[in-house]
C-alpha positions, -999 to +999 in steps of 0.1 A: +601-059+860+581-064+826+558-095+829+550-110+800+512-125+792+502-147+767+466-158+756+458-192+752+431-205+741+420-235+760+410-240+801+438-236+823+446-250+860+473-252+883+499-280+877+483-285+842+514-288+808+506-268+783+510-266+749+512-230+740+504-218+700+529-216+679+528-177+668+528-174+708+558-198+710+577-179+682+570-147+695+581-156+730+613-175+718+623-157+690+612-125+699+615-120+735+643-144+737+630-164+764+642-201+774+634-230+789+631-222+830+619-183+820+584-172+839+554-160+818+521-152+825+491-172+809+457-160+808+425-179+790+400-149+792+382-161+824+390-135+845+423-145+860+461-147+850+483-177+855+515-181+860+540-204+844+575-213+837+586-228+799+598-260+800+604-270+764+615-240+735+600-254+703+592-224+683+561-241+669+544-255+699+569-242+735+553-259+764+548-247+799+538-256+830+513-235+854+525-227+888+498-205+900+463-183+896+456-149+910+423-129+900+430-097+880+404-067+888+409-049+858+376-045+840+358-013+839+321-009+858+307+008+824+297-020+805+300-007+773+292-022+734+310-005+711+291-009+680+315-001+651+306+007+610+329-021+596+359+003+582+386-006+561+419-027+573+443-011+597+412+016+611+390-012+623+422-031+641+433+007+655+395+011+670+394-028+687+428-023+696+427+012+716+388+005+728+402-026+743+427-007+759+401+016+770+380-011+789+350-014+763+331-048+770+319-062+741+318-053+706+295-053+678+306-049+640+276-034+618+274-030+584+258+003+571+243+021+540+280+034+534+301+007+545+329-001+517+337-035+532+323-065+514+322-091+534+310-124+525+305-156+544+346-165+534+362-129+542+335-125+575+351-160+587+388-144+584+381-110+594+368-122+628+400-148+632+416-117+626+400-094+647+399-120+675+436-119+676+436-082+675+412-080+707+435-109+722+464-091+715+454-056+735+445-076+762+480-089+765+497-056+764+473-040+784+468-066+812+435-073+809+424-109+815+387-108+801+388-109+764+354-079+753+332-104+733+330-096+695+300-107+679+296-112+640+292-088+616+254-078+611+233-055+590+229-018+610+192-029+605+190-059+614+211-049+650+191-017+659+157-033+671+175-062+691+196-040+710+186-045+750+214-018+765+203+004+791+212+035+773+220+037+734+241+061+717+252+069+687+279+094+673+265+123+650+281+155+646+244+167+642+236+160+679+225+176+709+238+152+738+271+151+751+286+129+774+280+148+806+248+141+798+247+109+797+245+099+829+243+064+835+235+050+868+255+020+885+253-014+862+236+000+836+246-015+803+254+011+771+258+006+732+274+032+711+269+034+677+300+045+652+296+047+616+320+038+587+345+059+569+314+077+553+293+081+583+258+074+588+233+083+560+198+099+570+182+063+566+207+046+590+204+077+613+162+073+613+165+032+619+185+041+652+166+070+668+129+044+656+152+020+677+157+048+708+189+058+699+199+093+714+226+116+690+261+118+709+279+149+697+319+152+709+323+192+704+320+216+670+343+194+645+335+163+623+358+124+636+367+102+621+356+067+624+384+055+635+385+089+660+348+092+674+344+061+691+377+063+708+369+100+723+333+090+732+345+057+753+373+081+769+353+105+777+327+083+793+352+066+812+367+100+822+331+108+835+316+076+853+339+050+847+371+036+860+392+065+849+370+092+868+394+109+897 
């Protein structure tokens, strides 16, 4: 039996009436057809899902009533930052959506030398809402009830000298680390840099090996941005994380 999730939001408790969103509403009533008396699953972000059971069907604000709490173990034990070269429109939502999928922990958006993005302080404020939902989103489908933290945009600069991970990575077809050599040992934290649709330029390459970033090559041919973050976190997952056999 399918269960559906929906995030909310706002703090959650047993017994509590809730007002759920209205695009969740809509997409829950018009979409999934679902009616007053039908079971759905809440979840907040905090680490647990909750269940509940609609009691009113207004498309632009259903409410529901929460009957119950059960942890979900779920999140991977690589905590990994994916640190993504802002790329244009449906790339960046592909890469939040499938690293979310992929267990990635947190994310941090960068812009670079070659970024073709513009973002000022207006479009920054409605990419994130955007990008939040996104994130929100995978976590629904994939069943994952801790929301990866995403961080505003930044300057590449500006990022590479505060970075405090454990290990830091970033993606260069130029490099001479793979991923089985990576190695990371239990709890230790990792970033992994991605550039943009035009990659990183020599100057954003030097600002991240000054910072202690190592060169994390993925085989003999060139990804794309929207590619090379995606096999690096699978393949570290594959090797020490939560999909290792």
């Amino acid at each position: 039996m399918r269960i559906i999730r929906s995030h909310v939001d706002q703090p959650l408790a047993v017994g509590q009436r809730v007002t759920l969103p209205e695009d969740s509403s809509a997409h829950l009533l018009r979409v999934l057809r679902l009616a007053p008396g039908d079971a759905v699953t809440l979840f907040n972000g905090d680490g647990f899902d909750y269940t509940a059971r609609l009691l009113t069907a207004a498309k632009r604000g259903a409410e529901a009533e929460v009957t119950g709490r059960q942890a979900v173990p779920r999140e991977s034990p690589l905590r990994i930052t994916l640190v993504q070269g802002v790329a244009r429109g449906e790339k960046m939502d592909l890469v939040l959506q499938k690293a979310t999928e992929l267990g990635v922990d947190a994310f941090t958006p960068v812009i670079t030398e070659r970024t073709e993005v513009k973002l000022d302080a207006e479009r920054a404020g409605k990419r994130m809402a955007h990008w939040r939902g996104v994130v929100a989103a995978a976590c629904e489908q994939s069943g994952r009830a801790v929301l990866p933290r995403l961080s505003e945009p930044l300057a590449l600069s500006s990022y590479a000298g505060g970075e405090k991970a454990d290990i830091k990575l970033v993606m260069d077809p130029n490099g001479d680390l793979g991923p089985g050599s990576v190695m990371p040992a239990p709890g230790q934290s990792i970033a992994l840099v991605v550039g943009p649709e035009g990659g990183l330029s020599d100057r954003d390459l030097a600002t991240l090996r000054a910072a202690g970033f190592r060169s994390l090559k993925l085989g003999p041919r060139i990804l794309r941005t929207e590619t090379a973050g995606l096999a690096a976190v699978a393949s570290l997952q594959a090797l020490y994380g939560d999909l290792r056999g």
